[in-house]
C-alpha positions in Angstrom: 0.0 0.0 0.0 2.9 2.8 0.9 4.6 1.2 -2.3 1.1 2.6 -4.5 0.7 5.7 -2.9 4.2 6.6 -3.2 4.1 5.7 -7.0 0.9 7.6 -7.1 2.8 10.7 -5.8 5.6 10.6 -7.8 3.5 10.5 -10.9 1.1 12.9 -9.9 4.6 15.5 -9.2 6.1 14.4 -12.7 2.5 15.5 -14.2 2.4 19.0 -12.4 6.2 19.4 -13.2 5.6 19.0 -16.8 2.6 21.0 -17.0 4.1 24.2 -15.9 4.2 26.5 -19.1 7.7 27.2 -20.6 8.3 31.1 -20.5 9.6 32.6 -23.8 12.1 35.3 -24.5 11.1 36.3 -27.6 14.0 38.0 -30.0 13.8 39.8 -33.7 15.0 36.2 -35.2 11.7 34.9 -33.4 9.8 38.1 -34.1 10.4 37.9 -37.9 9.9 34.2 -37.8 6.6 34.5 -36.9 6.0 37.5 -39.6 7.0 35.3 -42.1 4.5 32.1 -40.9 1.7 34.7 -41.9 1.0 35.0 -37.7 -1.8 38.0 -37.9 0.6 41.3 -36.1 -2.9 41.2 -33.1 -1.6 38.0 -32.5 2.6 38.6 -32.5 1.6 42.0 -30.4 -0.2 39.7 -27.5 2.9 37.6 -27.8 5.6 39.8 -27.1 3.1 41.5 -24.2 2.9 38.5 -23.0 6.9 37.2 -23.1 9.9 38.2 -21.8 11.6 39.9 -24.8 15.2 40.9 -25.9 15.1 42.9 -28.6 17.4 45.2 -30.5 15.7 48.2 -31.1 18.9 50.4 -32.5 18.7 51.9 -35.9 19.7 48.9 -37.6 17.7 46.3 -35.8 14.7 48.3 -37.0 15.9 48.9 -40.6 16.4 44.6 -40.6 13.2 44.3 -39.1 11.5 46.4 -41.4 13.6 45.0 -44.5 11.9 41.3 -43.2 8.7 42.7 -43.5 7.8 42.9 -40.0 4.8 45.2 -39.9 5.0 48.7 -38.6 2.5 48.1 -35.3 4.8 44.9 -34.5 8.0 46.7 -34.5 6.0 49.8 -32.5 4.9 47.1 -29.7 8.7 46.1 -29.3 9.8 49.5 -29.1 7.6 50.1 -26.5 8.1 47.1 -24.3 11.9 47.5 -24.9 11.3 51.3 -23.7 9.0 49.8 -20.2 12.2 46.9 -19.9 14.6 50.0 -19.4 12.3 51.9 -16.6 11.9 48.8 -15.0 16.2 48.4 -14.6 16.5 52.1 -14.2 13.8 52.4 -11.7 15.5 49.2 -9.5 16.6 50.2 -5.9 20.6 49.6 -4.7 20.3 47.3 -2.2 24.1 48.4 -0.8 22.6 51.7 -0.1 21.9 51.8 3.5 19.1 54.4 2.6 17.0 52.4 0.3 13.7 51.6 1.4 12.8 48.3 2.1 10.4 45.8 3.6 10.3 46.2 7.4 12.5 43.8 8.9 15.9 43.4 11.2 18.8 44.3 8.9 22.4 44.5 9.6 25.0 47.2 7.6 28.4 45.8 6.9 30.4 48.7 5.7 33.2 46.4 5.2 31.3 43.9 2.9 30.1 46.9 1.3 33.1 48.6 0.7 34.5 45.2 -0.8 31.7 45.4 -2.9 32.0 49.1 -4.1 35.8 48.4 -5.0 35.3 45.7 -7.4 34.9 46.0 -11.1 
């Protein structure tokens, strides 16, 4: 009987495990891909809302995309969510700085560890 349910739990933990959805980082390479399937743009839009993306949004990874035929309200969504990416990394607190506020809690300063920290490249 412990013999079952353990068998029973181990497959019902592989099942969950493989259920879990893979997360995507969608690129231009994938962007364009999917331009070139004939994907409708609604559709490639709710993707890269949806994804984590890395896109090159310079000068020339626009004039490629647009050379692939990428449509114009495609390659608008990814310079907006390239444009939300780099608030979201700008707008990230320094957790060395004493000063920073954070979640109440008991916290200890090291200025040692910090100035270890400061001093590497």
């Amino acid at each position: 009987m412990k013999k079952q349910l353990l068998l029973l739990t181990l497959f019902s933990l592989t099942l969950s495990l493989s259920a879990q959805t893979k997360v995507d980082t969608l690129t231009n390479v994938q962007i364009i891909q999917l331009s070139k399937i004939g994907l409708q743009p609604s559709v490639i839009i709710n993707k890269i809302q949806t994804s984590i993306n890395n896109f090159d949004v310079s000068t020339d990874g626009l004039i490629a995309l647009s050379k692939e035929g990428v449509a114009a309200e495609i390659i608008n969504e990814m310079v907006k969510s390239n444009a939300q990416t780099q608030k979201e990394v700008a707008g990230q607190k320094d957790m060395r700085d004493p000063k920073t506020m954070r979640k109440s809690g008991i916290y200890y300063y090291n200025t040692a560890y910090i100035k270890s920290l400061l001093q590497s490249p």
